[in-house]
C-alpha positions as CSV (number, residue, x, y, z in Angstrom):
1,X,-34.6,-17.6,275.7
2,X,-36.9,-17.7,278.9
3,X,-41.0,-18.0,278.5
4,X,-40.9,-14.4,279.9
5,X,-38.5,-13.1,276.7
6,X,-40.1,-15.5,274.5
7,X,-43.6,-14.0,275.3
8,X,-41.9,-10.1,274.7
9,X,-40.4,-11.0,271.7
10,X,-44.0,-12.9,270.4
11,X,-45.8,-10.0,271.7
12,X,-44.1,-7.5,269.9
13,X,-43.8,-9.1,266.4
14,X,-47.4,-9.9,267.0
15,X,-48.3,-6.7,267.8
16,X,-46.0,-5.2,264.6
17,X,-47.8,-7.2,262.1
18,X,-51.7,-7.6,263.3
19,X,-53.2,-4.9,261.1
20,X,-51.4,-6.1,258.2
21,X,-52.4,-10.0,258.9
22,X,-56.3,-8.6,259.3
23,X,-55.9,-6.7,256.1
24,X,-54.5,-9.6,254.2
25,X,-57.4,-12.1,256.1
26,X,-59.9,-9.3,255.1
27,X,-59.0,-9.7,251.1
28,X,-59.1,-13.5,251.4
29,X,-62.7,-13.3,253.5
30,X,-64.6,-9.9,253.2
31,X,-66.6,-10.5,256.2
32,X,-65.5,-8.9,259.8
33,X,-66.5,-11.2,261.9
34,X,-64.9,-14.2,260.2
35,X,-61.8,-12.3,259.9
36,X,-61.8,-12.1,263.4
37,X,-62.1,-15.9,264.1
38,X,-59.6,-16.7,261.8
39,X,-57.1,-14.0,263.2
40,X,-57.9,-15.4,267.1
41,X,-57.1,-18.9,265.3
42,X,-53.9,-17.8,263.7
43,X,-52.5,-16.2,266.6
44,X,-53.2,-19.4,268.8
45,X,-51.4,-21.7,266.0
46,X,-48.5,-18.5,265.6
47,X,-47.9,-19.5,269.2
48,X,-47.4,-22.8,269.1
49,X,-45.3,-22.8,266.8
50,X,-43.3,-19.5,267.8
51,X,-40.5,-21.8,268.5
52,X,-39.6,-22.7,264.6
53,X,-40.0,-19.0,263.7
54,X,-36.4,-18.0,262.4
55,X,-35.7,-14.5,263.6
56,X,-33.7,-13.8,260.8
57,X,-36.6,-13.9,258.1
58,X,-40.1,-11.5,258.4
59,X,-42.5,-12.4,260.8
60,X,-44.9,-11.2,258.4
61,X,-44.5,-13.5,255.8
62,X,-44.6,-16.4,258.6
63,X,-47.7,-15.2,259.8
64,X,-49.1,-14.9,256.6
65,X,-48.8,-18.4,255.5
66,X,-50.7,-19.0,259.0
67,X,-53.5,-16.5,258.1
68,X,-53.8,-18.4,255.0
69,X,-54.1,-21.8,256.4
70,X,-57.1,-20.4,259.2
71,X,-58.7,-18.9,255.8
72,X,-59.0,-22.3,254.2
73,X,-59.7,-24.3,257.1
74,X,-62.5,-21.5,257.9
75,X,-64.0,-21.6,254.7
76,X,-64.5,-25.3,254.8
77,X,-65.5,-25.4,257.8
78,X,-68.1,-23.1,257.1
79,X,-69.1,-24.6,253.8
80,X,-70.2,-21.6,252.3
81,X,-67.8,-21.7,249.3
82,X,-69.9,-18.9,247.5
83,X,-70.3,-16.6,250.4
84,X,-66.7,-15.6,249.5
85,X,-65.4,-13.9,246.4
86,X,-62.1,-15.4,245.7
87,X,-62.1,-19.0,244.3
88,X,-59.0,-21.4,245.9
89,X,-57.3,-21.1,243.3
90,X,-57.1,-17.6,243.0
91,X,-55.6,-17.8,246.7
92,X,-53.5,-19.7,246.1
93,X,-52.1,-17.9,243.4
94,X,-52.3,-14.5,245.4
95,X,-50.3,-16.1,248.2
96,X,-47.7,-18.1,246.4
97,X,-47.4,-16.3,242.8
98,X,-45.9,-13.6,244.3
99,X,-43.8,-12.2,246.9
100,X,-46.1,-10.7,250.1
101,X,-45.4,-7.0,249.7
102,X,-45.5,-7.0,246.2
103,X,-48.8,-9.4,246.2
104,X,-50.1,-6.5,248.5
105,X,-49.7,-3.6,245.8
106,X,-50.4,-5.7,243.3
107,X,-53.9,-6.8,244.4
108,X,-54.9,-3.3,246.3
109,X,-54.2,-1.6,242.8
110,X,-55.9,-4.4,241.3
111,X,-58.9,-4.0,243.5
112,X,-59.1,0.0,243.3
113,X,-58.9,0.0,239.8
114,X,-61.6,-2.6,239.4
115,X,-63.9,-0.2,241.9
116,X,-63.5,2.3,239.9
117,X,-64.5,0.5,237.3
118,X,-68.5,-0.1,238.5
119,X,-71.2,2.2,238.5
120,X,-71.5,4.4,241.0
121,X,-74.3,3.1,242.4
122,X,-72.5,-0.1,242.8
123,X,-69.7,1.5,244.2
124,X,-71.6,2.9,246.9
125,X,-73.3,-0.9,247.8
126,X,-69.5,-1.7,248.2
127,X,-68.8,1.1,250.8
128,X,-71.9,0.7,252.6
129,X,-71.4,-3.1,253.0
130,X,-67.9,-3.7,253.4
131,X,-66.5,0.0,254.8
132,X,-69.4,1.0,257.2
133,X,-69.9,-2.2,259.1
134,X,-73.5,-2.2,259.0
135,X,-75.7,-5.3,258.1
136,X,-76.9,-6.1,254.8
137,X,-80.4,-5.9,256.5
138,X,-79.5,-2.3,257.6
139,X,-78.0,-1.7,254.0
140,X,-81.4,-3.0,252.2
141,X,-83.6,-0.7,255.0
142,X,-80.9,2.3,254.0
143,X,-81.6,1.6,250.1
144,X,-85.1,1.0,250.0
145,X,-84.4,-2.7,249.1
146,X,-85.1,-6.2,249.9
147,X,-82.1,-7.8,251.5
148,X,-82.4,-10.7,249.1
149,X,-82.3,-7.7,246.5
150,X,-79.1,-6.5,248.0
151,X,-77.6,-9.4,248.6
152,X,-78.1,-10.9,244.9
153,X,-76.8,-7.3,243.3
154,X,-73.8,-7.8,245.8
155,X,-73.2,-11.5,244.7
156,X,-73.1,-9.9,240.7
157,X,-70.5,-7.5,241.8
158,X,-68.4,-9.8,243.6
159,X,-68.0,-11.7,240.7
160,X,-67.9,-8.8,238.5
161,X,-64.5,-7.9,240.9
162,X,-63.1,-11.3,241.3
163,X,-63.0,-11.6,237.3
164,X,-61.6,-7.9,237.1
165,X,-58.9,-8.8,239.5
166,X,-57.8,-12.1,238.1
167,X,-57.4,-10.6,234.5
168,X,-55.1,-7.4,236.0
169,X,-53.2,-10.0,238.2
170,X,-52.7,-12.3,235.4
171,X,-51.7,-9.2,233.2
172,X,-49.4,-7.8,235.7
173,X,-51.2,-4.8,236.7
């Protein structure tokens, strides 16, 4: 295949599979803006190594091992291990344990159902931070709050959510 047909074909597959790869970076890292980094660094990496991608097996899954990869090297990079809410080992397990689409389901059920769970007034901390795309700053001013308010009532329902979704994961559902 020619650069020209190997650049349409990456393209394309690329293309296919972006939202998907952000929404998988996006559960790993809840954070925009470092999803963005580590899908710019992913797609650099996917091309280089376009070349040992077998057609014959889903890009997606391919790519996803990638995304992965940026996700770790990212968070070490930045060294702010708490910042996120999943622990490395519950990466791991939620990218080898089990098969990609099923993982998917599996932890977007997980993940409503332990929204659901909270109070509503947490809930709506949730939406306003990680659905509207406004600052935590602009969150605090929005709830009357100090950010370091905010941000410590964020960090306890982060970690109420990481336990809820480890014990449905590890309970199959």
């Amino acid at each position: 295949m020619d650069d020209y047909e190997r650049q349409i074909q990456f393209t394309q597959r690329f293309s296919e599979c972006e939202r998907a790869m952000r929404a998988f970076a996006l559960s790993l890292i809840p954070n925009r803006d470092d999803v963005d980094d580590v899908i710019q660094e992913t797609l650099k990496e996917l091309w280089r190594k376009f070349d040992e991608f077998d057609p014959g097996r889903p890009f997606l899954s391919w790519a996803n091992r990638f995304v992965y990869r940026q996700v770790l090297i990212h968070r070490r990079s930045t060294a702010i291990r708490l910042k996120y809410m999943f622990s490395d080992e519950l990466l791991q397990y939620m990218v080898n344990e089990q098969p990609p689409l099923e993982h998917d389901v599996a932890l977007s059920d997980a993940l409503d159902n332990c929204l659901q769970l909270l109070a509503d007034d947490q809930r709506e901390l949730v939406r306003l931070r990680y659905f509207t795309g406004i600052s935590l700053k602009e969150v605090a001013q929005k709830l009357g709050k100090s950010p370091a308010a905010i941000y410590k009532q964020i960090q306890r329902i982060r970690h109420a959510i990481q336990k809820c979704v480890t014990n449905r994961l590890a309970q199959g559902g």
